[in-house]
VEXDREN-2710 file (C-alpha; in Angstrom, 1 decimal):
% VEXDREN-2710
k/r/px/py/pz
1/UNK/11.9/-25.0/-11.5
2/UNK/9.8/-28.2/-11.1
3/UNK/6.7/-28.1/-9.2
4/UNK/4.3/-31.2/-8.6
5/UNK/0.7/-31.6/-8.3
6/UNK/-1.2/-35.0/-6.7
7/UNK/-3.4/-36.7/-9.4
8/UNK/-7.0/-38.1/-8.0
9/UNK/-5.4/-41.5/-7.5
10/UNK/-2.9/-40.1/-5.5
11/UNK/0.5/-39.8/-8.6
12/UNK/2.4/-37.2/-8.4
13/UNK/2.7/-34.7/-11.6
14/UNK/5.8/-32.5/-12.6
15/UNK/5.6/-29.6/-14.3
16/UNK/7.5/-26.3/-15.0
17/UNK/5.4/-23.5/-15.1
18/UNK/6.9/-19.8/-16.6
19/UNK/5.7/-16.1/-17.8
20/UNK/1.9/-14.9/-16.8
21/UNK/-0.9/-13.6/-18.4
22/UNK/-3.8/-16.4/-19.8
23/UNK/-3.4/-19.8/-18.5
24/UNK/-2.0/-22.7/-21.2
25/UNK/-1.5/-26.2/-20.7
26/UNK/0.8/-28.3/-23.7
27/UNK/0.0/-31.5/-23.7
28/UNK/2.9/-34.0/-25.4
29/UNK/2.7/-36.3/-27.7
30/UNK/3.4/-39.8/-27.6
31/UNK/7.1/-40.8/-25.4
32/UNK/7.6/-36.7/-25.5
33/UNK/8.2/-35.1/-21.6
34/UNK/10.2/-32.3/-20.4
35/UNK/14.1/-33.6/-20.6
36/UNK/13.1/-35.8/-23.5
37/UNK/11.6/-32.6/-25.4
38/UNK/13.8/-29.6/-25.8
39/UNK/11.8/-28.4/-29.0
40/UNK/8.3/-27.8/-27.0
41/UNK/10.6/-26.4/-23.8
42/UNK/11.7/-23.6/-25.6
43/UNK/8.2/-23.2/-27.6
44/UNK/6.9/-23.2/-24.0
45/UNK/9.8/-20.5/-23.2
46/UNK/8.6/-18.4/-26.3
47/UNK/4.9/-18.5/-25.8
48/UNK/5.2/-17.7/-22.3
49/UNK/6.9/-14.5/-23.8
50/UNK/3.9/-13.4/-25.6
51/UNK/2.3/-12.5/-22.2
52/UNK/1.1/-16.3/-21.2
53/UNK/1.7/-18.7/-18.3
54/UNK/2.3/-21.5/-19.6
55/UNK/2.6/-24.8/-18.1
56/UNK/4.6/-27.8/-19.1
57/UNK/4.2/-31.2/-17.6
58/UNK/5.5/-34.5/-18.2
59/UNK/2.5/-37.2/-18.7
60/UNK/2.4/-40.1/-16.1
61/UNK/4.9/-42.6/-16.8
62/UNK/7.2/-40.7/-17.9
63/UNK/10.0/-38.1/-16.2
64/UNK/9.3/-36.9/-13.1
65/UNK/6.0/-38.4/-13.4
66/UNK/6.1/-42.1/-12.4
67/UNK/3.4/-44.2/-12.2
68/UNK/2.7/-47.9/-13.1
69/UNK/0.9/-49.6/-15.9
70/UNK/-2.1/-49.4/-16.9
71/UNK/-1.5/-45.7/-17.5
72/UNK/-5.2/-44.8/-19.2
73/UNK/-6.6/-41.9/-20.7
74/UNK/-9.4/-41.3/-17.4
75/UNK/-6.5/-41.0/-15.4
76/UNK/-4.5/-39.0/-17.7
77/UNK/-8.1/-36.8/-18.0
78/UNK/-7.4/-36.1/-13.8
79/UNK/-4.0/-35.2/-13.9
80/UNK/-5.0/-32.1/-16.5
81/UNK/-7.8/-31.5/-14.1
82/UNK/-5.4/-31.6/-10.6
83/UNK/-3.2/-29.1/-13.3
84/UNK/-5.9/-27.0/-14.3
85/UNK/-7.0/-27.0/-10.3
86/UNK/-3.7/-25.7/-9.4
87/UNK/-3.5/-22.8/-12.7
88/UNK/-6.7/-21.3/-12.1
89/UNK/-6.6/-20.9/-8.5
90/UNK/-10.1/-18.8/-8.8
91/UNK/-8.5/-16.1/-10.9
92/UNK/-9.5/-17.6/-14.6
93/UNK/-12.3/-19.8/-15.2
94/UNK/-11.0/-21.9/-17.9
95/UNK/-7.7/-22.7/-19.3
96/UNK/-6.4/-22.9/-23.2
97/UNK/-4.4/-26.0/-24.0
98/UNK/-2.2/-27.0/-26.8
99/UNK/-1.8/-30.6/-28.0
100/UNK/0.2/-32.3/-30.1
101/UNK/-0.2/-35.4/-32.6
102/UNK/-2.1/-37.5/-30.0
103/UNK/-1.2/-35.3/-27.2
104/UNK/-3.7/-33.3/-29.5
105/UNK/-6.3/-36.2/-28.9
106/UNK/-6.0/-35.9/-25.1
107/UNK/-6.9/-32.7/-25.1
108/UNK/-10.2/-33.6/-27.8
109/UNK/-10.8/-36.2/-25.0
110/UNK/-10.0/-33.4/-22.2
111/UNK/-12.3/-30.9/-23.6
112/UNK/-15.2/-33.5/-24.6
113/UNK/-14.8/-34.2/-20.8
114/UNK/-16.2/-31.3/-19.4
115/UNK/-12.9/-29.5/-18.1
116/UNK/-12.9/-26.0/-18.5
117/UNK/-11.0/-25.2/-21.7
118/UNK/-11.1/-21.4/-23.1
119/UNK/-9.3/-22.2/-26.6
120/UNK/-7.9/-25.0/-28.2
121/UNK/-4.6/-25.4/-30.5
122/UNK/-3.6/-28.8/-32.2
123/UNK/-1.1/-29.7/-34.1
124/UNK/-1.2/-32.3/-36.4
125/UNK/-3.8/-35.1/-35.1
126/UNK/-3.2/-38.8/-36.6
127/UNK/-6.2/-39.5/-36.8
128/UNK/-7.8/-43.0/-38.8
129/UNK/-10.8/-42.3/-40.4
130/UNK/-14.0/-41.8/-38.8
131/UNK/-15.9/-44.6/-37.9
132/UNK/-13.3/-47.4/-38.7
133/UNK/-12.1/-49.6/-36.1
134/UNK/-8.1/-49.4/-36.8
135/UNK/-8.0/-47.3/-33.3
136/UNK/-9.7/-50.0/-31.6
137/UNK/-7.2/-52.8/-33.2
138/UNK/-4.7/-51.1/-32.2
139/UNK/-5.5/-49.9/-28.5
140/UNK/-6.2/-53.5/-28.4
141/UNK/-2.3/-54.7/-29.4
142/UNK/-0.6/-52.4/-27.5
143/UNK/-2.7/-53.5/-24.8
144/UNK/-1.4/-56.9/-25.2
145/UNK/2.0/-55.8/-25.3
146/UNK/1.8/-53.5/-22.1
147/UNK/0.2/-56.0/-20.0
148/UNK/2.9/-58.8/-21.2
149/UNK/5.7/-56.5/-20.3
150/UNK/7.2/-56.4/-23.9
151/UNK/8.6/-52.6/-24.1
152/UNK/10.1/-53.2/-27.3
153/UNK/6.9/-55.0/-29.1
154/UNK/5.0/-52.0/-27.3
155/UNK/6.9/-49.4/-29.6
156/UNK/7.3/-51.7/-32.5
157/UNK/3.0/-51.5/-32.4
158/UNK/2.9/-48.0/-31.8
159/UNK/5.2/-47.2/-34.3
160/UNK/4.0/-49.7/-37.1
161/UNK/2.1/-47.0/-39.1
162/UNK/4.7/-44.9/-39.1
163/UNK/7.2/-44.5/-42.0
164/UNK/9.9/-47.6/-41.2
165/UNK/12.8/-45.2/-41.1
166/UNK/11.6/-43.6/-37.6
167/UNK/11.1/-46.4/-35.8
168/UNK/14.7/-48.0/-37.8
169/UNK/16.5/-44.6/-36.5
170/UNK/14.8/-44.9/-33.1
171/UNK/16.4/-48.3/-32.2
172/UNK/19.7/-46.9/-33.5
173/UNK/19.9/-43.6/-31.7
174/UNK/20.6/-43.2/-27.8
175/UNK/17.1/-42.0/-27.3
176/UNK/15.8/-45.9/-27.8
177/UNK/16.9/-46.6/-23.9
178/UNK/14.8/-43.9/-23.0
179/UNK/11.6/-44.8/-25.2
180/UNK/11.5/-48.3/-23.9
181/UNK/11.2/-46.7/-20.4
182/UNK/8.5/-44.6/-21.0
183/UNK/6.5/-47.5/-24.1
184/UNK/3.4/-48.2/-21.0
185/UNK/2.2/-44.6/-21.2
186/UNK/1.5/-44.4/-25.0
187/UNK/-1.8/-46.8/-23.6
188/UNK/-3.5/-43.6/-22.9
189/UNK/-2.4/-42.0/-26.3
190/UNK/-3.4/-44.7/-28.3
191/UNK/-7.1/-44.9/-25.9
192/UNK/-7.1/-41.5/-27.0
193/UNK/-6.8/-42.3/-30.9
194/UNK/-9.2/-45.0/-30.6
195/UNK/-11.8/-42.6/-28.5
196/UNK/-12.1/-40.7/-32.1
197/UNK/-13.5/-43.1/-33.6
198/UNK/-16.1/-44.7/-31.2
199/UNK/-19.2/-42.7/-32.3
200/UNK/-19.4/-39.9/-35.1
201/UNK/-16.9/-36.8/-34.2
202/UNK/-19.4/-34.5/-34.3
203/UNK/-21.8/-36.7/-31.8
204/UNK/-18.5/-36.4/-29.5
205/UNK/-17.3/-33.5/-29.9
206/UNK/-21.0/-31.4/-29.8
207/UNK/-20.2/-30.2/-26.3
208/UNK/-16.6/-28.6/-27.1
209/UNK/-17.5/-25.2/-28.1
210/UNK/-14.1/-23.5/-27.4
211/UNK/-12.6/-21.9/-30.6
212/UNK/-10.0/-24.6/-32.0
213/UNK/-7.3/-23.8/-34.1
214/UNK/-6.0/-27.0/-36.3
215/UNK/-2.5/-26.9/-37.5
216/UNK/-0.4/-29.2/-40.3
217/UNK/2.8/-28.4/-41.3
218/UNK/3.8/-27.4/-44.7
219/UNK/5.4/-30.7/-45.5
220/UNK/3.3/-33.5/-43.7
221/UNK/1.6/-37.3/-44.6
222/UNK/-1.5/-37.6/-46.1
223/UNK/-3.2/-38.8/-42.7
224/UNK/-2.6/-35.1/-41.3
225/UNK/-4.4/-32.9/-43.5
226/UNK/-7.4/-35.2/-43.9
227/UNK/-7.6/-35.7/-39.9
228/UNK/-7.6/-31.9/-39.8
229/UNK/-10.2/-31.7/-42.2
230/UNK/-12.0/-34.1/-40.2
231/UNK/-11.9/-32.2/-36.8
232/UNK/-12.8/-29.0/-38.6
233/UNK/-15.1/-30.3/-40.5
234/UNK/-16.9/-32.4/-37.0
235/UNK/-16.5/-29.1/-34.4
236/UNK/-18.7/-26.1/-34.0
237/UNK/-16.1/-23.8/-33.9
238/UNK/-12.8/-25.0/-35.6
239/UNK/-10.2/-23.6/-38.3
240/UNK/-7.4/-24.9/-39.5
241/UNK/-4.1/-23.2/-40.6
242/UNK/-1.0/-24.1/-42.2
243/UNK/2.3/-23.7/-40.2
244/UNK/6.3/-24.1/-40.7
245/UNK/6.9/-27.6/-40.4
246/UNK/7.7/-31.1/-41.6
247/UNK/8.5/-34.5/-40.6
248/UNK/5.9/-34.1/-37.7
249/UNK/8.2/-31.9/-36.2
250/UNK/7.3/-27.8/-35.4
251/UNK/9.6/-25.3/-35.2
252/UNK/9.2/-23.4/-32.1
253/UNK/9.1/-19.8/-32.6
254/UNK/6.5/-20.1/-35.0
255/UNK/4.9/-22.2/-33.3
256/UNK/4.7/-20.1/-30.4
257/UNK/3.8/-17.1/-32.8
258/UNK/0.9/-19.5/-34.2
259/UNK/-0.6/-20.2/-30.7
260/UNK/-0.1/-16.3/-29.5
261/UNK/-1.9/-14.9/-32.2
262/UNK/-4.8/-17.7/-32.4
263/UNK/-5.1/-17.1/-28.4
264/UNK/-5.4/-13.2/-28.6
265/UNK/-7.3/-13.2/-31.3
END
């Protein structure tokens, strides 16, 4: 059942929340939320049936989660906090959170932050390489095409470095409708990108010392694995692994299996 929690601003922010045991927040990738997303509902299902409670919510601007542009990654920083206000509830003092592709780089940016995160898991973070500007291009663009109320040329930016046949099959399948409503809130993803890349990783990421698992699937791009070695290679406490996947895409029970057992472990 959907319940909603009041951002610092004053938006209001669905989320499903299921099982108990350690808190975990999942944290969607660009245009993903709740009824647009059945593969991470039922990894949210399965992890909570390893004995967590696990909360899904849909990212402003997007489901039950409306909110007008800008949409930017401080604000999207409060609405894990109002979450993470609401899951602790003075019986945990920090919560683990799963992001993923630059879901995965909200919860870097989360973490960096100061919020109180136990454990991180991310799943394959498209990441430039450090110290280039490409993030800060492209924040720059889609800014352009945000403000100027072009949906379309918003996705056709966001999508650019993408192979051609995702963002081809996008425009042909049903779900395009739906991605042009939510194209404003991939500002904060793509702030989040760009964030990586605004001082050395291991200057910004000193302060996260949570234990953070990295994971690429088995069939990925080239940008995956190195980004992953970059993170690992830029944290104090990181490790990557290799899960069952391809095409960007995880399967969710073993997802849920590779979060469970990094978590309790």
């Amino acid at each position: 059942m959907t319940e909603y929690v009041t951002s610092a601003d004053g938006t209001r922010i669905a989320y499903d929340r299921q099982g108990s045991g350690p808190p975990v927040i999942l944290i969607a990738a660009a245009m993903q939320f709740r009824a647009f997303d059945p593969t991470t509902v039922e990894m949210a299902g399965l992890l909570a049936s390893h004995g967590f409670d696990v909360v899904n919510f849909d990212r402003r601007g997007r489901g039950e989660s409306p909110a007008e542009a800008p949409i930017t990654l401080a604000q999207t920083i409060d609405d894990l906090r109002a979450l993470i206000d609401v899951v602790l509830d003075g019986t945990d003092d920090a919560v683990a959170m799963f992001g993923f592709s630059s879901g995965a780089s909200i919860a870097l940016a989360a973490a960096a932050a100061g919020l109180p995160v136990s454990k991180l898991a991310l799943f394959e973070v498209p990441l430039d390489p450090e110290g280039g500007n490409e993030g800060a291009v492209f924040l720059a663009e889609l800014r352009e095409r945000i403000a100027a109320g072009d949906r379309a040329g918003t996705l056709e930016t966001y999508m650019a470095d993408m192979p051609p046949e995702w963002l081809e099959g996008a425009k042909q399948s049903p779900a395009w409708t739906t991605m042009l409503d939510v194209a404003p809130s991939l500002e904060a993803d793509a702030e989040s990108l760009a964030w990586t890349q605004s001082a050395p990783r291991a200057e910004l990421w000193r302060g996260i010392t949570a234990p953070t698992l990295v994971m690429v699937g088995e069939q990925t791009l080239p940008i995956m694995t190195s980004a992953a070695a970059s993170v690992v290679a830029s944290m104090p406490n990181a490790q990557s692994r290799v899960v069952p996947a391809d095409n960007h895409a995880f399967e969710p029970h073993s997802m849920a299996l590779a979060i469970a057992e990094f978590l309790v472990g």
